[in-house]
C-alpha positions in Angstrom: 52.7 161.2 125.9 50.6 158.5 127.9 48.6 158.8 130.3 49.8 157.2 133.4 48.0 155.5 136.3 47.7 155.9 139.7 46.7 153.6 142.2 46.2 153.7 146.2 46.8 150.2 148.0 46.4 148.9 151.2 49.2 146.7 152.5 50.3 145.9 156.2 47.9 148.4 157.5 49.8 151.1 155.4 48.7 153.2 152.7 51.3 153.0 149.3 50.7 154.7 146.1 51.8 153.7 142.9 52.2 155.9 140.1 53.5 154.9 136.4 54.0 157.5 133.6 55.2 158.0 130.3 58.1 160.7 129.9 57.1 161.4 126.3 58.8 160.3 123.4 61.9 162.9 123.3 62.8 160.9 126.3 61.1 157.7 125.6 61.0 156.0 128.9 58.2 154.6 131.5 58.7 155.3 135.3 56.8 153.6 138.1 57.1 154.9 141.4 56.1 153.4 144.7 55.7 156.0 147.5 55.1 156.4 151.1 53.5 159.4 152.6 54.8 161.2 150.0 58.2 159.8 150.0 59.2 157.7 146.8 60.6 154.2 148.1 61.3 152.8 145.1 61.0 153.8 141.4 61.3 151.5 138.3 62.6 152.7 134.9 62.3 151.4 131.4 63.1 153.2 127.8 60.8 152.3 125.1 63.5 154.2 122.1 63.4 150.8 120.3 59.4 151.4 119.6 59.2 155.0 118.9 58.9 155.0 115.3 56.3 152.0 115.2 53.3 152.0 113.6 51.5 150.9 116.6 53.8 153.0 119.5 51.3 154.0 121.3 49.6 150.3 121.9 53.1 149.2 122.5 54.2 152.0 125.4 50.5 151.6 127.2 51.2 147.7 127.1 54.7 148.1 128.5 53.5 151.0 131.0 50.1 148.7 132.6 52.9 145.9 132.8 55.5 147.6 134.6 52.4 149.1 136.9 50.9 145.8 137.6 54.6 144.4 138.4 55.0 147.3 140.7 52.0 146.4 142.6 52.6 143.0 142.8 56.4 143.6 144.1 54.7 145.1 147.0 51.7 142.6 148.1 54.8 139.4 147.9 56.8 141.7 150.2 59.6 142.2 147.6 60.0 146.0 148.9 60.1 144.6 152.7 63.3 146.3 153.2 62.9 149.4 152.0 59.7 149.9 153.6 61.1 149.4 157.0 63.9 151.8 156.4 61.4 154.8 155.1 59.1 153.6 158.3 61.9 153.9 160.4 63.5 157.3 159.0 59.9 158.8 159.0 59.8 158.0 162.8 63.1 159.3 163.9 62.6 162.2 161.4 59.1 163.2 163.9 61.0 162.3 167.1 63.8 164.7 166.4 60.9 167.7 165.5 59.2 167.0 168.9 62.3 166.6 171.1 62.0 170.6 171.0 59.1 170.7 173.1 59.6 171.1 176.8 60.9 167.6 178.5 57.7 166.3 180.5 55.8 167.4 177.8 57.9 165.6 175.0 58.2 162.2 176.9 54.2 161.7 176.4 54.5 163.3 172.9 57.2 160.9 171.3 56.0 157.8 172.7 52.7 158.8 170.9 53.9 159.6 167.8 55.9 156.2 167.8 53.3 154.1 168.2 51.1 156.3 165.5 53.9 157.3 162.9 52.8 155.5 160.2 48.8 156.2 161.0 49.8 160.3 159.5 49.1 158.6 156.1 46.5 160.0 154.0 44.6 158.0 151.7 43.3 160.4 149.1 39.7 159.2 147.0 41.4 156.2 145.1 40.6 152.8 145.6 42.7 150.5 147.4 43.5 147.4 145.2 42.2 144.9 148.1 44.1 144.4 152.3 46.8 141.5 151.6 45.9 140.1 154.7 42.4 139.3 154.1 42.4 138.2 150.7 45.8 137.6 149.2 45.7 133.7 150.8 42.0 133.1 149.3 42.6 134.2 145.9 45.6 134.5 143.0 47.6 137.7 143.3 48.0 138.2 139.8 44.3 137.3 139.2 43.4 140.1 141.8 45.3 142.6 140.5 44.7 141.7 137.3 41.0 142.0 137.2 41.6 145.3 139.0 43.1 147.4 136.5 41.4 145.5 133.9 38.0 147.5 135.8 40.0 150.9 136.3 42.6 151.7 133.8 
């Protein structure tokens, strides 16, 4: 088994994580997940069964795993998980509304109309870096170069 990466990234004002491992050779497949305060939005899967007798396996699976990672990423900062996004976003919101309509009615009119406008701000970035804020630096530089020279300096 591989060690996977993890990576915190900053996009729309929202903090994602990405997380890639390996499942070991009895299973022989990569999985990259892409998650939302703790939610997974979307998770990408790929067996490697056709390398796990080669002599160089292990170069082969990391390759394949630091691929599938860096697509991951990318999907994300060129909006390709757009919809999905908006539908965790959204579920996460009513999910919170329907908690605080238990509190007493005056009460929970000012409650819920904070939480709405602050749902997504309950996301907690842990000590990882953010891979760069797509609005201030995706339209100066290459995407792929970005990203790129990121992992390239932590993985």
């Amino acid at each position: 088994m591989i060690t996977g990466f993890n990576h915190n990234i900053k996009y729309k004002d929202i903090i994602f994580h990405v997380q890639t491992e390996d499942s070991g050779e009895e299973r022989a497949h990569i999985i990259t997940h892409l998650f939302i305060g703790g939610n997974i939005i979307f998770s990408l899967k790929n067996s490697y069964k056709n390398v796990v007798n080669a002599s160089q396996m292990r170069t082969i699976v990391k390759t394949m795993m630091e691929q599938q990672h860096k697509s991951v990423l990318k999907g994300l900062l060129s909006s390709k998980y757009d919809k999905e996004i908006d539908k965790m976003l959204a579920h996460m919101a009513s999910s919170k509304v329907k908690k605080l309509n238990t509190v007493t009615e005056p009460e929970s009119v000012n409650i819920i109309e904070q939480e709405k406008k602050k749902a997504v701000a309950h996301l907690i970035e842990d000590k990882q870096k953010s891979i760069l804020d797509k609005n201030k630096k995706a339209s100066e530089e290459n995407l792929d170069d970005l990203i790129l020279s990121f992992l390239e300096d932590n993985l």
